[in-house]
C-alpha positions, 0 to 999 in steps of 0.5 A, a space after each residue: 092240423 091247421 091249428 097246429 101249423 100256426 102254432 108251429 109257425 108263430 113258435 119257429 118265428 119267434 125263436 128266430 127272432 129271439 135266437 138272431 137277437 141274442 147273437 146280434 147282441 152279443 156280436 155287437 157287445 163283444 165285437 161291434 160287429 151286427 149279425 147283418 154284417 156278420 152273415 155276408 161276411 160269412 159268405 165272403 170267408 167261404 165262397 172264393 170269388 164272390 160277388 154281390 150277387 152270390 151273397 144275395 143268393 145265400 142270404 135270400 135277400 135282394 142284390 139292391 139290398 145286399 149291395 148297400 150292405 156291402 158298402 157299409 161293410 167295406 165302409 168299415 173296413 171288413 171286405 173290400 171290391 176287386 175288379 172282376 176279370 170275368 164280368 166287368 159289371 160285376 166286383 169280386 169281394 174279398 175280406 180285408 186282414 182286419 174282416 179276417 181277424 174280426 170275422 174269425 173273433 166273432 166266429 168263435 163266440 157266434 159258435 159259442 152261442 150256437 151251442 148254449 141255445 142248441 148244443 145242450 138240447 139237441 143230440 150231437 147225432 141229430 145234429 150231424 143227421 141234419 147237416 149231413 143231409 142233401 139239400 136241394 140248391 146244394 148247401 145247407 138250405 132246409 128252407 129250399 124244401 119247405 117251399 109252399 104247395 101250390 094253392 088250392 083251386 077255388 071252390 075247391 075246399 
């Protein structure tokens, strides 16, 4: 079985890899948009009030990190901060008329490339199966499942 792990493991991270750097290319090919900067606009488009902290959540990366990527964002000119009136520390983040436009553009072909690599090899039925599914954290987030067991006690092998 260990065997089988790994090389279930080493085939799911290198077809991410492969899978993120055709959409990356594409995206910045036809779009001049990376794929870091099209997944937190993502998040922005479809949570209403969202903030820093929401993306980082989402996207399983540190608020440090996502707030710098946040800035690059708005430095180009895709999202923008407002005041949020809940939380004074906190922004809320919203996608600019030109993100909307360009995150609706690159939309279209980040779904076209989702359906050369998935939609000729995995069933339509499949396909609504799994999304259908609930999740725990409430959203698409298979990941949550795949949480690791705890460790063995020692000696205990």
């Amino acid at each position: 079985m260990t065997a089988e792990l790994r090389r279930l493991f080493n085939d799911l991270i290198r077809f991410e890899i492969e899978l993120w750097n055709a959409i990356d290319a594409r995206l910045k090919s036809e779009f001049g948009l990376p794929l870091t900067h099209f997944e937190p606009m993502s998040v922005i488009d479809r949570l209403p009030n969202c903030r820093v902290y929401d993306i980082a959540t989402e996207l399983s990366i540190t608020t440090g990190g996502t707030s710098k990527l946040v800035d690059r964002i708005e430095a180009s000119g895709y999202c923008r901060r407002l005041p949020n009136p809940a939380d004074r520390r906190s922004s809320l983040l919203e996608l600019t008329p030109e993100g909307q436009r360009v995150f609706a553009a690159a939309g279209a072909a980040f779904d076209d490339e989702l359906q050369r690599w998935f939609g000729a090899s995995v069933p339509e039925r499949t396909l609504r199966q799994f999304a259908s599914r609930r999740w725990p954290r409430g959203g698409g987030a298979p990941r949550a499942c795949l949480r690791p067991s705890a460790p063995s006690p020692p000696g205990s092998r």
